[in-house]
N, C-alpha and C positions, 0 to 999 in steps of 0.2 A: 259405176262399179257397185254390185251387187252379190250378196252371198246367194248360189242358186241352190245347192244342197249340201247335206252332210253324206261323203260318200261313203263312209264308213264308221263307227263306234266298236273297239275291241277293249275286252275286259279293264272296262271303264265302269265304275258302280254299279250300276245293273245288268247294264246289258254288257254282252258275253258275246255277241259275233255278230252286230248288224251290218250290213249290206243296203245302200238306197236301192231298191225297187226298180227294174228297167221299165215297168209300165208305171211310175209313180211320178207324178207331173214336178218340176224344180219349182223350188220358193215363188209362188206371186206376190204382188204387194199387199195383200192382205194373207195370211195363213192363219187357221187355225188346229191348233191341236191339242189333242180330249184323249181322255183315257183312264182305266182305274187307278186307284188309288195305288203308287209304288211300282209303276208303268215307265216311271223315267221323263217324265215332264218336267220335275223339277231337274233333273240333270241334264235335258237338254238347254233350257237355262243357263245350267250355271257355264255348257259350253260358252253360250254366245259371251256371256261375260268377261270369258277370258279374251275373248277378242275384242272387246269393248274394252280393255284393259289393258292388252295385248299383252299377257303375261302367259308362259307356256305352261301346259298342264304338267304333270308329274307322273301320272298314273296312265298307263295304258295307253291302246294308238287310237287315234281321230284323226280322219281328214274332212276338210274342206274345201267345196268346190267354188270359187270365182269366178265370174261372170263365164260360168259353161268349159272356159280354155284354161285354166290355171287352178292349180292345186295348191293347198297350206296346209302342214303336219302341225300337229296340236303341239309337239315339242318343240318347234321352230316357228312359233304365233309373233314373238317379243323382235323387233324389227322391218315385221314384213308390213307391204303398204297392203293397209286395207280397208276396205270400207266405213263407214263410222256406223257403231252399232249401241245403242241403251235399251239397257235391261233394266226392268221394273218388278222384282220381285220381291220374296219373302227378306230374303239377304239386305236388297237393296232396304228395303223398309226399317229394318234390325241397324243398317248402319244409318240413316240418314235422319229417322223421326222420331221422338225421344220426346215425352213428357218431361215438365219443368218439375222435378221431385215429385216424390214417390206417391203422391195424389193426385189426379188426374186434374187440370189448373186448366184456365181459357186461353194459357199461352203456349204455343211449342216453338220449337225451334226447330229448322227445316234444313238439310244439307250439311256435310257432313264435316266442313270448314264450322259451322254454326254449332254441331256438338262438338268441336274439338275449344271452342272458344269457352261454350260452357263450361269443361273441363275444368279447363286451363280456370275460368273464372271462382268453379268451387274447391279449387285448388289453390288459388288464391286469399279466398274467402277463409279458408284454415288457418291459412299462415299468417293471414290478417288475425285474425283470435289471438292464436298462439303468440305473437307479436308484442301484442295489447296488453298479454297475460302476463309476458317477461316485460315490459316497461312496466307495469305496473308494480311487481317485484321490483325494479332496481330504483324506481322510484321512491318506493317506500326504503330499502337498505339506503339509500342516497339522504331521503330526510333523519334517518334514523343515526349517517353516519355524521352529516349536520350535527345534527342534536349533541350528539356525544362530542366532538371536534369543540361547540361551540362553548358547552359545560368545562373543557379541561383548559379553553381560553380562559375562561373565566375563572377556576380554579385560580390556573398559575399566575394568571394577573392579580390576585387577591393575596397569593403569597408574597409575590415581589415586592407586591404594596408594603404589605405588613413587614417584611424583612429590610428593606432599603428606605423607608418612610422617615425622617426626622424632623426634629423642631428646627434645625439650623440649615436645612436643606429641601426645600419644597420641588423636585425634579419629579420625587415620584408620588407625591400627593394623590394627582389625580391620571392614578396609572391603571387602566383599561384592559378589555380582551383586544381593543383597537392596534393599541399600542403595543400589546405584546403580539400579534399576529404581525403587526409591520416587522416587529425583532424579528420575527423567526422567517420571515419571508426575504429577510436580508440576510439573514446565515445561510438561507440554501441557497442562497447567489452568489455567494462565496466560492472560490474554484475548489476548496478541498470543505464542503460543510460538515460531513462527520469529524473531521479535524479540531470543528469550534465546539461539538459535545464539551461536556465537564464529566470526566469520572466521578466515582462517590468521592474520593480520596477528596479531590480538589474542592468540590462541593462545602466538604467537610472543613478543610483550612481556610477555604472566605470567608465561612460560617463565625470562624473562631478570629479571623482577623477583622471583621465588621464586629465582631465584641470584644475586642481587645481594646484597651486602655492604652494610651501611648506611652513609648519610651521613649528614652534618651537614644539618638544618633550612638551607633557604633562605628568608629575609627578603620579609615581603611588599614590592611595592613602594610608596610611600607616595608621594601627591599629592591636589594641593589647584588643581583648575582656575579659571585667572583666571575674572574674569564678562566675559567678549567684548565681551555687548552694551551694557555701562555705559561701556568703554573704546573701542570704536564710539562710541557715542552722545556720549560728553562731547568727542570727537577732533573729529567734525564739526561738533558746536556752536562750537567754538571757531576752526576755519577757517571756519564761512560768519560768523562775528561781524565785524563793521565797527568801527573804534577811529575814533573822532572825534579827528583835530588840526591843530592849524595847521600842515601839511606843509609841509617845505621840498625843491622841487623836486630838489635838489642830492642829496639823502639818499635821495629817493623812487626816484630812477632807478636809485642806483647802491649796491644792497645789503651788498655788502663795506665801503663808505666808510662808508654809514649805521651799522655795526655798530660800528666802529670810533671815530667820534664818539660812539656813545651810552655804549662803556665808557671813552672820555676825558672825557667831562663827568660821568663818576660821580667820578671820579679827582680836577676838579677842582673837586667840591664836598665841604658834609658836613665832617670832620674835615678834608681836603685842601683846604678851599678856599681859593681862591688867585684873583686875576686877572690872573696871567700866564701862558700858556701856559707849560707845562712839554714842549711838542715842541720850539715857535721861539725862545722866547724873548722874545713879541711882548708884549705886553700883549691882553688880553681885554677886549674892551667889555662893556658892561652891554645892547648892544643883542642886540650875536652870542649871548651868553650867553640875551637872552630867547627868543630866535628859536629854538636849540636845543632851550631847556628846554618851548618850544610843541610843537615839532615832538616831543619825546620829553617828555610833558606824565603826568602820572597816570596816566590812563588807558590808556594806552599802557604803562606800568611794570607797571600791575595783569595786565595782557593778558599781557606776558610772561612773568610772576613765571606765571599757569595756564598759558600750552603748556609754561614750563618744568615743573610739579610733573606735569601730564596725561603727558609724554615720561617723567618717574621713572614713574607709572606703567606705563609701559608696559614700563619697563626689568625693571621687576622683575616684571612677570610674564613677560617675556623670560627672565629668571635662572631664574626658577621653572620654567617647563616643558625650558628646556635642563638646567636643573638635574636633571631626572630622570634617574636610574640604577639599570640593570638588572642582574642577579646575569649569571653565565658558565653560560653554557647546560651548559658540559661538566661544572661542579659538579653536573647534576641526573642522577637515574638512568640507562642510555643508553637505555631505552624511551621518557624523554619530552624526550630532548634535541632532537630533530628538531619537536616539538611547540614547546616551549618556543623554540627558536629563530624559527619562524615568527609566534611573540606577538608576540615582542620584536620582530623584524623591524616586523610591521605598526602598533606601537603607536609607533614611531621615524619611523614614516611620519607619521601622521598630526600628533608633535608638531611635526617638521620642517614639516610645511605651517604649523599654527596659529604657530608662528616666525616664518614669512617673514612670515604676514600683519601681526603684530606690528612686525618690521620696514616693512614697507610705512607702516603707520599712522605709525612713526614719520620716518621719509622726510618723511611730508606733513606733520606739525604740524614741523620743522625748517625748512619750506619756507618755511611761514605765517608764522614766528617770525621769519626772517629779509624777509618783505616782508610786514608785517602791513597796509601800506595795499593792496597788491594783491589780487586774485581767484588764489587756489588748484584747479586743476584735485582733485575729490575722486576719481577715478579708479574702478578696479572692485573696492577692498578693502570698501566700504563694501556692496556687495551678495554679498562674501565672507564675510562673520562667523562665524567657526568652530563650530560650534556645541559646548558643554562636556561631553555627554553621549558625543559621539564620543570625547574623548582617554578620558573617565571610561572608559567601555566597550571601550578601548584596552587600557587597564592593569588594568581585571576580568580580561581573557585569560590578559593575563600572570600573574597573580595566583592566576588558576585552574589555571594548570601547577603553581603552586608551591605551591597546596595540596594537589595529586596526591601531587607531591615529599614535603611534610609527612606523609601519612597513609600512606605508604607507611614511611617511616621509623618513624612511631607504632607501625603492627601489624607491624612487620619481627621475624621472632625469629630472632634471631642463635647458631646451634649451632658453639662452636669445632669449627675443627678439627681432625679426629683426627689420629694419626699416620701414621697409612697410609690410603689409600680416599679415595672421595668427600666433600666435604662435604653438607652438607643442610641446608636450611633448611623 
């Protein structure tokens, strides 16, 4: 299989309407063709190329003739079976042969796999530099960050020293950047290590508790909270209760007078009894007498004999929480005196409120006690009931300052002082 001619060239680069020749002999195995300069010899080239490539032309119509009986359009080259064809020209030369840099050197490189490798290799070659150039930078920032990391080990290992160092405690004698990079390599192992920072604050109070001089233990506070709601509960039971008597109007109405009858006819019975009045001087019937002893009858005695014992209770759990006392704040460290004072503050709060309620409750059973036949307004103490776990967790606070207080005194090691210089603990 063999190309025999070109049977036609239309406005295709130069030429504009060729025609093969009917007396013009088809391709032999040798051809050649000559002609001036811009005659289209380089174009009939660069056809064959396309065929040697078989890529379709773009421009303008060509055909080609095959072995005499088959025709191939220049636009329809890319699939058709055709003969094997290389071209050896200007093109080929521009892609294939290529000096090694921009002076002409004893080496070249031939084919066009071989400049594309060169490419690729001084394409390489760059990014190799460029490479070189940033390790070298992060090299240098990398020793640089060394350098400074390794100075602020040593720093703060020099501090530690100096601040934790004493005569009665050799731990941190011979305390290092070694040692302090193991500490700090074990804090960020920690599941929460921003957690184990120190603010200044804190900073500031170990400062002042590794110079503090020890004290004396402070005393926990000690309390035992009433039960509210049994003293609630047995308060209202005993105001909304009704005492059954044969009331006498005179006493019902006017509760100072009533009181006053019921502790003069205690007066004149029992071991004092008498049937003369011991105000007037009158005699006492046996009627006035029964009339009284209805009106202020048993159960009525029974009734007052409980708001009286329910009012001690209350009294004394009155006594009991006013009774608490808290230690002098300025006895504790000065790091947790500001602490300690705000316990105490809040836990003074809250006894004072459970107080008044107290009071209040007992306001109303005093009430009751003096017009036991009347209705008692129960007011809004009875939806106040203190609840026992507040004051409890009142005085946990407090308590918990002063176990700070304690444990601070426990590990405190106390280095007399020398004659001259600093102390140290």
């Amino acid at each position: 299989m063999r190309i025999t001619r070109v049977t036609k060239i239309h406005n295709h680069r130069v030429f504009r309407d060729f025609a093969w020749p009917c007396d013009l002999h088809c391709f032999g195995q040798f051809n050649l063709i000559y002609g001036w300069n811009a005659c289209g010899k380089t174009t009939l080239s660069s056809l064959f190329a396309h065929l040697e490539k078989q890529t379709n032309l773009a421009e303008g119509e060509v055909e080609f003739e095959i072995d005499e009986d088959r025709k191939c359009c220049g636009t329809a080259i890319a699939g058709t079976n055709l003969p094997p064809v290389r071209v050896f020209n200007r093109d080929f030369i521009n892609a294939t042969i290529t000096a090694a840099g921009e002076r002409v050197e004893p080496i070249y490189y031939l084919g066009e796999d071989s400049i594309e490798k060169q490419a690729k290799a001084d394409e390489l070659k760059k990014k190799k530099e460029a490479a070189l150039e940033e390790l070298t930078t992060a090299t240098s920032t990398r020793e640089s960050a060394e350098g400074a990391l390794n100075r602020f080990c040593i720093d703060k290992a020099k501090l530690i020293k100096e601040l934790l160092t004493g005569s009665q405690s050799t731990q941190y004698n011979n305390y290092d950047k070694r040692r302090f990079k193991q500490s700090m390599a074990a804090m960020q192992a920690q599941t929460d290590a921003q957690a184990a920072l120190l603010a200044d604050e804190e900073k500031e109070q170990l400062r002042k508790q590794k110079d503090s001089q020890p004290k004396a233990d402070l005393p926990a506070v000690a309390f035992n909270s009433p039960d509210f709601a049994r003293l609630s509960s047995e308060a209202r039971g005993l105001i909304e209760r009704s005492v059954v008597s044969e009331t006498l109007d005179e006493l019902t109405q006017d509760k100072a007078v009533a009181g006053w009858v019921q502790q003069g006819l205690a007066l004149h019975s029992g071991e004092r009894e008498t049937s003369t009045c011991r105000f007037c001087s009158q005699t006492l019937s046996a009627e006035r007498r029964a009339a009284l002893e209805g009106h202020f009858n048993d159960a009525f005695a029974v009734f007052q004999q409980e708001i009286s014992s329910a009012m001690a209770s209350l009294d004394r759990a009155l006594s009991n929480i006013r009774g608490v006392t808290f230690p002098d704040p300025a006895r504790a460290y000065d790091h947790l005196q500001d602490e300690l004072k705000t316990a105490i503050s809040e836990a003074q709060n809250v006894i004072e409120s459970a107080a008044d309620w107290l009071t209040e409750v007992q306001n109303a059973l005093d009430a009751k006690k003096t017009s036991p036949f009347g209705a008692v307004q129960l007011d809004d103490w009875q939806n106040q009931v203190p609840t026992p776990d507040d004051l409890r967790n009142a005085i946990a606070r407090v308590n918990a300052v002063l176990d700070k207080h304690s444990n601070i005194t426990k590990h405190l090691t106390v280095v007399p002082r020398p004659s001259s210089g600093p102390r140290s603990t």
